[in-house]
N, C-alpha and C positions, 0 to 999 in steps of 0.2 A: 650377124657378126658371129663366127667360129671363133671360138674360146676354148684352148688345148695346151695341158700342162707337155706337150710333146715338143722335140724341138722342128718336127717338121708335121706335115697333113699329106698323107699317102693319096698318093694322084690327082695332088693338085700344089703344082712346085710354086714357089716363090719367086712371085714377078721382083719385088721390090721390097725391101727393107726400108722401113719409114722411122725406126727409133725404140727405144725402150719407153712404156710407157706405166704409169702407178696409178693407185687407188688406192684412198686411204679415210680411214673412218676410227674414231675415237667412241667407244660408249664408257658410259658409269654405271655401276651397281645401285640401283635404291635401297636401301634399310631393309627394307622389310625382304626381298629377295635374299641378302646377304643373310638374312636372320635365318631362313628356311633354308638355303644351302648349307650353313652351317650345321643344323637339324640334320640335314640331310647326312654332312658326310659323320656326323657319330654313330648315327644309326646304319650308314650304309646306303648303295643306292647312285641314285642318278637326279641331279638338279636338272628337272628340265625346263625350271624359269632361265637359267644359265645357258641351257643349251639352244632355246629360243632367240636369246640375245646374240649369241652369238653364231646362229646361222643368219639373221639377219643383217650382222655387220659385216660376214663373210660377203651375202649378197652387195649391198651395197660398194663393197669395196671394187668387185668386181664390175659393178655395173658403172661407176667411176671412171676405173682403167679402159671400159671398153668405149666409153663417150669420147675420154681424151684419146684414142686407136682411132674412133668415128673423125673425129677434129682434121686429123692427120690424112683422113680420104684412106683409112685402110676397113679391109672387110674381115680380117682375124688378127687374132692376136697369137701366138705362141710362146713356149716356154714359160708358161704362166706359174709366178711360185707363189703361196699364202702365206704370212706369215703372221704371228700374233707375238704381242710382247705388253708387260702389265708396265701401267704408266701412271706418271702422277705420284702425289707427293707421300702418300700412305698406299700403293699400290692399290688402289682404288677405282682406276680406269686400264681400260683394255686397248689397244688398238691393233689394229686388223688393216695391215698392208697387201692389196696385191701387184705385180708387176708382171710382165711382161714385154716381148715385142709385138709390135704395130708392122703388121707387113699387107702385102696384096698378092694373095692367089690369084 
């Protein structure tokens, strides 16, 4: 499966448009993460319990989008955008959207 934030794939055009397709993934922060980011940013620096979570949920998101693209009988997706938005009742949870289209080179 070809996955490109582009709107096309240079030398290899677009037999068929099959739909807009998403991935979508929610995670929470645990305590004790929160507790160290927070450490983190008085002092300065880079959470990379934070930055682990959330390359993982990137992942997921995307690999989501590309099953429901697989669903569809397509071989790429394009136009792929990520987006992240804090959720939940005490901004406590993350979620991590990605979309694009489902087409056939």
């Amino acid at each position: 499966m070809i996955i490109t934030t582009t709107p096309s794939l240079e030398g290899k055009p677009v037999k068929t448009y099959l739909g807009i397709v998403a991935g979508e993934t929610i995670v929470g922060a645990n305590l004790f993460r929160d507790l160290f980011a927070s450490i983190r940013d008085i002092v300065g620096g880079r959470s990379g319990a934070y930055e682990e979570v959330l390359g993982e949920a990137r992942q997921t998101a995307i690999r989501e989008m590309a099953d429901r693209a697989a669903e569809l009988g397509a071989n790429a997706v394009i136009g792929v955008d990520i987006g992240y938005e804090v959720v939940g009742q005490s901004g406590s949870m993350l979620m991590v959207t990605a979309t694009g289209t489902a087409v056939q080179v």
